[in-house]
N, C-alpha and C positions, 0 to 999 in steps of 0.2 A: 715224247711220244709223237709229237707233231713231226719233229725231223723224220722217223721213221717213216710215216704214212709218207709225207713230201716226198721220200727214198723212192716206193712203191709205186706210186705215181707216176713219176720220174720217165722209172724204168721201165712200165708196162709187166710186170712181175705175173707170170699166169698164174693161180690158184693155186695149179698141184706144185708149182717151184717155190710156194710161200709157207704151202702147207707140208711141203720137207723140209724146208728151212727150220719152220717151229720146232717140228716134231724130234728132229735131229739135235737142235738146242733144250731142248724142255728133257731129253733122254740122256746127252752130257750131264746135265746139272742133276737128273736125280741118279744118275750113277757117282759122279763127285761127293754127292750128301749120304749116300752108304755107304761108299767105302769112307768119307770121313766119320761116319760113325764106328767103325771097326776099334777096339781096344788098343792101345798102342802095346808092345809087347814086353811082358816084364822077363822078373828074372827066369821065370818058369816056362819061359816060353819055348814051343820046339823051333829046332833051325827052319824047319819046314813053313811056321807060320809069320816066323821076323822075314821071310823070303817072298810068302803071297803080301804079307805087308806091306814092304818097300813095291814089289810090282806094282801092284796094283795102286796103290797112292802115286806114286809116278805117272802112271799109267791115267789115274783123273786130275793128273794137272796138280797134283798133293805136292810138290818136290821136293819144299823144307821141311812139312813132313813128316816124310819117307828119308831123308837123309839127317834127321835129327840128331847129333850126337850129344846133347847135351844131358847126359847121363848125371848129374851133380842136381838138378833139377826135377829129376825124375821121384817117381815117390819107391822106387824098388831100390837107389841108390845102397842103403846098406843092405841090404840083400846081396846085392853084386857085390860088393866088398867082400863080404863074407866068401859068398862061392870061390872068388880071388884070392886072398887068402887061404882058404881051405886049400884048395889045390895044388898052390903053392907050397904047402908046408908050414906056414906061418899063423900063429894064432889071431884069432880074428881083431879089429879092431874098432871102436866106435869113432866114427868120424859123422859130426855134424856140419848138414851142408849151408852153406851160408845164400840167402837167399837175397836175391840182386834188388 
């Protein structure tokens, strides 16, 4: 905290250019904290909302994220199997994921 104020000092910083600064930071950070509170999207999810997912998590600085592929980890993992499956033609199968 001390370096900060020293920063301010410093520079001669006017009010309204410290008090955008804040405002501008404190408004990042509570956008980052809702969209990180968003659902991640399971199997059931539409194209439409795994698509404002990944935006928008990019979008607050999210990027691992929003580019998560680590589907084996996920809790909807046989769900997707199945849907996979299904579509395929192939009867379903239980696969347990092993956990790192």
């Amino acid at each position: 905290m001390t370096a900060i104020w020293n920063f301010i000092v410093a520079h001669q910083l006017s009010i309204s250019t410290t008090a955008t600064a804040a405002a501008t930071w404190l408004a990042n950070v509570g956008f980052s904290r809702i969209v990180s509170a968003l659902p991640a999207p399971g199997s059931s999810s539409t194209p439409k909302y795994i698509f404002w997912f990944k935006f928008l998590n990019n979008l607050a600085g999210n990027a691992s994220r929003a580019n998560n592929t680590a589907v084996e980890s996920s809790p909807n993992f046989q769900a997707a199997i199945n849907v996979q499956t299904t579509q395929a033609g192939i009867a379903p199968i239980t696969v347990q994921p092993v956990k790192p």
